[in-house]
C-alpha positions as CSV (number, residue, x, y, z in Angstrom):
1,X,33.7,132.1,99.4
2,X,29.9,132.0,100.2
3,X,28.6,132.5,103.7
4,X,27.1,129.4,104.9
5,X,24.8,131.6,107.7
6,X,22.3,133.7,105.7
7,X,22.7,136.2,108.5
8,X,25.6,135.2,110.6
9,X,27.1,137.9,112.7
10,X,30.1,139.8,111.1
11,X,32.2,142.6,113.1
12,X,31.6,146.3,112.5
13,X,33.6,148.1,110.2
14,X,37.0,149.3,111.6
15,X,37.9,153.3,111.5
16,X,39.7,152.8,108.5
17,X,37.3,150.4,106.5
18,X,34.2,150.9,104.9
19,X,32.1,147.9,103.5
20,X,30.5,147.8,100.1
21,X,27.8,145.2,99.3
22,X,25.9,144.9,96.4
23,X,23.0,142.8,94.7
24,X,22.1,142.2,90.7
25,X,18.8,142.4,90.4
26,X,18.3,140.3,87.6
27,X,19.8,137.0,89.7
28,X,17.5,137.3,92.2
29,X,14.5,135.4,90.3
30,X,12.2,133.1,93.1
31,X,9.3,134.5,94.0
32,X,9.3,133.0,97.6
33,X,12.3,134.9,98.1
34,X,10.9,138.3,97.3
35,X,7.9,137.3,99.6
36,X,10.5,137.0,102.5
37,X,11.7,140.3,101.3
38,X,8.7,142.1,101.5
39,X,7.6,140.4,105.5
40,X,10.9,142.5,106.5
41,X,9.7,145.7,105.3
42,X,7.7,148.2,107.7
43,X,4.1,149.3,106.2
44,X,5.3,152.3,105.3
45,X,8.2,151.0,103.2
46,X,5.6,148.5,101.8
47,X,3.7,151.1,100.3
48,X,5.9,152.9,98.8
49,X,7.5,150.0,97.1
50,X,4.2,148.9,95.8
51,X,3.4,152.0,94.9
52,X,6.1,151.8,91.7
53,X,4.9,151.9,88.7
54,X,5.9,148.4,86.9
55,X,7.1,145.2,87.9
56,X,11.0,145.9,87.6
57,X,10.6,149.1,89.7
58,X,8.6,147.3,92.5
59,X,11.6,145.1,93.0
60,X,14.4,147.5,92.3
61,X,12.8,149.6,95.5
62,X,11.8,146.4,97.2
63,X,15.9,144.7,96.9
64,X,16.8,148.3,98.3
65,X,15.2,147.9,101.2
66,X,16.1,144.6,101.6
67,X,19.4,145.0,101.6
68,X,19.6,147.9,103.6
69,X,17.9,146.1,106.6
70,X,19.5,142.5,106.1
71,X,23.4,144.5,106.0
72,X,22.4,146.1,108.8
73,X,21.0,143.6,110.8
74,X,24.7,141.7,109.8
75,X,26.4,143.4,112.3
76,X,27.7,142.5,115.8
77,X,25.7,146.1,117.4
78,X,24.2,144.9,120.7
79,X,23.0,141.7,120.6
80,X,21.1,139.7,117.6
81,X,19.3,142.2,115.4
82,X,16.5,141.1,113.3
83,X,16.4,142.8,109.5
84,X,12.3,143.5,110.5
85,X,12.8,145.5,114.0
86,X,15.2,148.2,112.4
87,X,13.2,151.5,112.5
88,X,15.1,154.1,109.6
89,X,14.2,158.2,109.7
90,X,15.5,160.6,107.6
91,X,16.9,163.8,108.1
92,X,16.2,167.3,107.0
93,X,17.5,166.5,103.8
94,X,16.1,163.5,103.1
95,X,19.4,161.2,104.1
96,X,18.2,158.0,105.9
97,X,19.6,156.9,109.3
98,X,18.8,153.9,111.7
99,X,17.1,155.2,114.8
100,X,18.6,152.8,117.5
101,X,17.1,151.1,121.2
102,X,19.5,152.5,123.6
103,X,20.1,151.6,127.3
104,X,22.0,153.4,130.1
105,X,24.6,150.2,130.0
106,X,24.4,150.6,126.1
107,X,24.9,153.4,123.8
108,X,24.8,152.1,120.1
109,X,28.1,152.9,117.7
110,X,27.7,155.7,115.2
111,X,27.3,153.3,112.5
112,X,26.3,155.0,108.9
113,X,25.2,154.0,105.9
114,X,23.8,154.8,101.9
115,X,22.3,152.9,99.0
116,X,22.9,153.6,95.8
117,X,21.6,151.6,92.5
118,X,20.8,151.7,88.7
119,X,18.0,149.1,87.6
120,X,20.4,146.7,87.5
121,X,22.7,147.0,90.6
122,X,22.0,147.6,94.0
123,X,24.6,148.9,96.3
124,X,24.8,150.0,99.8
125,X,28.2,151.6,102.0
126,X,28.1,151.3,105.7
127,X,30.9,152.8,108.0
128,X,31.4,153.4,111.3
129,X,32.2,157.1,112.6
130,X,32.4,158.3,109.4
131,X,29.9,160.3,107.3
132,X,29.3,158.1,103.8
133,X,27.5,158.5,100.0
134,X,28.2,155.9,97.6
135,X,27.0,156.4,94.1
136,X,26.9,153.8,91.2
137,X,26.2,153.9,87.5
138,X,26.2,151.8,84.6
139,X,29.2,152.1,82.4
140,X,27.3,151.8,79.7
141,X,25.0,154.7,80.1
142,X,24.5,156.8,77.2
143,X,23.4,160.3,76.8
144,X,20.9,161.8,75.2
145,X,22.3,164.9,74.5
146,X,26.0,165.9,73.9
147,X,28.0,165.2,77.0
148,X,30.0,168.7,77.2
149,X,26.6,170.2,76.9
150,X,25.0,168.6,79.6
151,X,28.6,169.1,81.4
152,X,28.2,172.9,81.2
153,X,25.3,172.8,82.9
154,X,26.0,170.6,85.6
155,X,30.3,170.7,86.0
156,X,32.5,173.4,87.0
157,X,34.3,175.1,84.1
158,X,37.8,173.4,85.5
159,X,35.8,169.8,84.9
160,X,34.3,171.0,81.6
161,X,38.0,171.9,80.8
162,X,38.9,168.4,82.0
163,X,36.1,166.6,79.7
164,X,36.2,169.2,76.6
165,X,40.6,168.3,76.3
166,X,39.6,164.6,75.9
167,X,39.9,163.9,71.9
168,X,38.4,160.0,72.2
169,X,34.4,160.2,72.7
170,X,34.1,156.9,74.2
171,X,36.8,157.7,76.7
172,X,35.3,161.4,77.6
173,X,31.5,159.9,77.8
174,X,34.0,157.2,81.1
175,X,35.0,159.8,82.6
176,X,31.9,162.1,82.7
177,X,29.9,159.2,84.1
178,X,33.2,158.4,86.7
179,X,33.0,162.2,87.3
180,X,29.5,162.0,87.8
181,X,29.7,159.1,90.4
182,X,32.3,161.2,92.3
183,X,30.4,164.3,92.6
184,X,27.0,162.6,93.2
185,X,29.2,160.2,96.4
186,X,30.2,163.6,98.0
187,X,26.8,165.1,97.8
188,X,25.6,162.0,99.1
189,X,27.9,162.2,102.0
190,X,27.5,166.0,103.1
191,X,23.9,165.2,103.5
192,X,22.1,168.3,102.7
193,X,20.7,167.0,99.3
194,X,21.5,168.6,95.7
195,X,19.9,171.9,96.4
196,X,22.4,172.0,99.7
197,X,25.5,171.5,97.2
198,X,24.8,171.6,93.6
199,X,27.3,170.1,91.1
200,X,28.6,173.4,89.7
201,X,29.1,174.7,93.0
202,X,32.5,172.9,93.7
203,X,35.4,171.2,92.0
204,X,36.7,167.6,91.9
205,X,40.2,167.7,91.3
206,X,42.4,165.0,90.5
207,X,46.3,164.7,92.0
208,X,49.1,162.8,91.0
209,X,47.8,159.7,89.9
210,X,48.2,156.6,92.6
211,X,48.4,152.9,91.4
212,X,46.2,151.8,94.4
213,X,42.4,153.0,94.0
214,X,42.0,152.9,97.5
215,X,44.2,155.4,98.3
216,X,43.0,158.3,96.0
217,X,44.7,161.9,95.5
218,X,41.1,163.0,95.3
219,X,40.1,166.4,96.7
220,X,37.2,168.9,96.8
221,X,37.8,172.4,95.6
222,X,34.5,174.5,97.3
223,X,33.3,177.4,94.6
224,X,30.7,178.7,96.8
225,X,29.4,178.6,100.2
226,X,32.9,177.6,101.3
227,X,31.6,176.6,105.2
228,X,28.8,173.9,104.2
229,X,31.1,172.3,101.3
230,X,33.7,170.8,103.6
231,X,37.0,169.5,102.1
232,X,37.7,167.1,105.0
233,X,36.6,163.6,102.7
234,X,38.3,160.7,101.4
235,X,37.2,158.5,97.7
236,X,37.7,155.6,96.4
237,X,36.8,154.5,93.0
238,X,35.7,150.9,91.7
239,X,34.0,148.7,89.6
240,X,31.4,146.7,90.4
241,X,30.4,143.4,88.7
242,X,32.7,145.1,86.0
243,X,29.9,146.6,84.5
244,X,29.3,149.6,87.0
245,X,31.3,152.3,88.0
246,X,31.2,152.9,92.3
247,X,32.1,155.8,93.7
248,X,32.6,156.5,97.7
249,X,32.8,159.1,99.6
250,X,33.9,159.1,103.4
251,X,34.6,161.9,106.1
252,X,38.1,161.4,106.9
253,X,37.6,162.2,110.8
254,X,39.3,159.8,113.2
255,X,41.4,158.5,110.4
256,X,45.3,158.4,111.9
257,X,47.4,160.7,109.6
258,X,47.9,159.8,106.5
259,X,45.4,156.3,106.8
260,X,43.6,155.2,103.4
261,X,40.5,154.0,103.0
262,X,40.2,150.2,102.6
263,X,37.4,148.9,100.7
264,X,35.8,145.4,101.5
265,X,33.7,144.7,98.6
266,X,30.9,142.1,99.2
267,X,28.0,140.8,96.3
268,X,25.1,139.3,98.0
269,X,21.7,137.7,97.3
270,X,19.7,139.1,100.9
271,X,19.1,136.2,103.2
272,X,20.8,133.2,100.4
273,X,24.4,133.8,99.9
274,X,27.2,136.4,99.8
275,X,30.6,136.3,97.9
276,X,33.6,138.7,99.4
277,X,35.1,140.0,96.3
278,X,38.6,139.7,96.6
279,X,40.3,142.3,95.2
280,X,39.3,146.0,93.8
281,X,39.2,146.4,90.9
282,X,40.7,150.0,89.8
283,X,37.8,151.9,87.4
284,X,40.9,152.7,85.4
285,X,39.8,150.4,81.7
């Protein structure tokens, strides 16, 4: 159903949950609108997204921001939050958080969040008390070189293994980008940027496969540098719009034994209308 509030109020995410909104780009077409988009956005932010080269990039950077600040103002924090107050930093790494107001009768929840998008979708995660990186890519990406090539340089020699004992090319080039999407989620997450945790640096291993994509058998398998790549994370895997693969990666923390991850999927055009997805689609074609 669509929202008839543009920005009515909407509960936090629980322990468990973690809430996935996206935008396409290409529906969001009245100029007016973008204008209302570009009042909410501090001057910094302004600069930088005018400072794109090319239409198309201007408003891929300029939905980003949007939707960052009008998810973020959606939730019941405090009190009413407008989309323009919200002041963002970032941290050593480079991973932006919301700096928060705080009181002595107020202390705001450990809310996270990250944004993730191709030129032609937009995504941003939000949790609460759990670390998050989302990543999304088009499943129709191609590659300009030969995909166990660029594998080796990036992939662990157990995922090159994985790729290489794949006979079907359309199949392998899947699940290199659904690969991809995983590793880049848990990068995301840990914070510390690429350099931090480079791709060949750790394994993504697969278990027994689950039918529900919410509950995956996913785990990390650190190579190097066992105390900063942490093993303590939960994934999901999804499609989006079905034509992008979604990846998410969540700190486990808190969790009561054994709890999956439930996904609440949301598309949205910022500040118009919003449509809860209602059921996840598993990446599996």
């Amino acid at each position: 159903m669509f929202c008839t509030s543009a920005l009515s109020p909407l509960q936090l995410p629980s322990r468990m949950e973690t809430h996935l909104w996206y935008v396409l780009p290409n529906e969001v077409k009245s100029q007016s609108l973008l204008s209302q988009y570009v009042d909410l956005l501090s001057p910094l932010e302004k600069d930088h997204v005018f400072s794109m080269r090319g239409e198309e990039l201007q408003k891929s950077a300029l939905l980003a921001r949007a939707l960052v600040r009008t998810t973020i103002a959606r939730y019941q924090i405090h009190s009413r939050v407008s989309p323009r107050s919200l002041v963002f930093r970032k941290n050593a790494h480079g991973k932006p958080e919301v700096i928060w107001e705080q009181s002595d009768d107020w202390h705001p929840p450990p809310l996270h969040f990250n944004l993730s998008h191709t030129s032609s979708l937009i995504a941003c995660g939000v949790t609460v008390g759990s670390p998050i990186g989302i990543d999304v890519e088009e499943k129709q990406r191609t590659m300009k070189s030969n995909i166990l090539s660029f594998a080796k340089r990036y992939f662990s020699c157990e995922e090159v293994e994985v790729l290489s004992a794949i006979s079907d090319p359309e199949v392998q080039r899947h699940e290199f980008i659904k690969l991809w999407t995983l590793k880049e989620a848990y990068v995301k997450a840990l914070g510390t940027g690429f350099s931090g945790a480079p791709f060949n640096t750790f394994t993504i291993r697969f278990g027994v496969a689950n039918p529900n994509p919410e509950d995956s058998a996913i785990v990390i398998v650190p190579l190097e540098k066992p105390t900063n790549l942490t093993t303590n994370w939960q994934f999901a895997q999804v499609q989006l719009a079905g034509s992008h693969y979604a990846a998410i990666c969540r700190q486990n923390d808190g969790l009561p034994g054994g709890a999956s991850m439930k996904v609440i999927v949301r598309k949205t055009i910022p500040l118009v209308e919003e449509h809860c997805v209602p059921s996840i689609v598993p990446v599996d074609d």
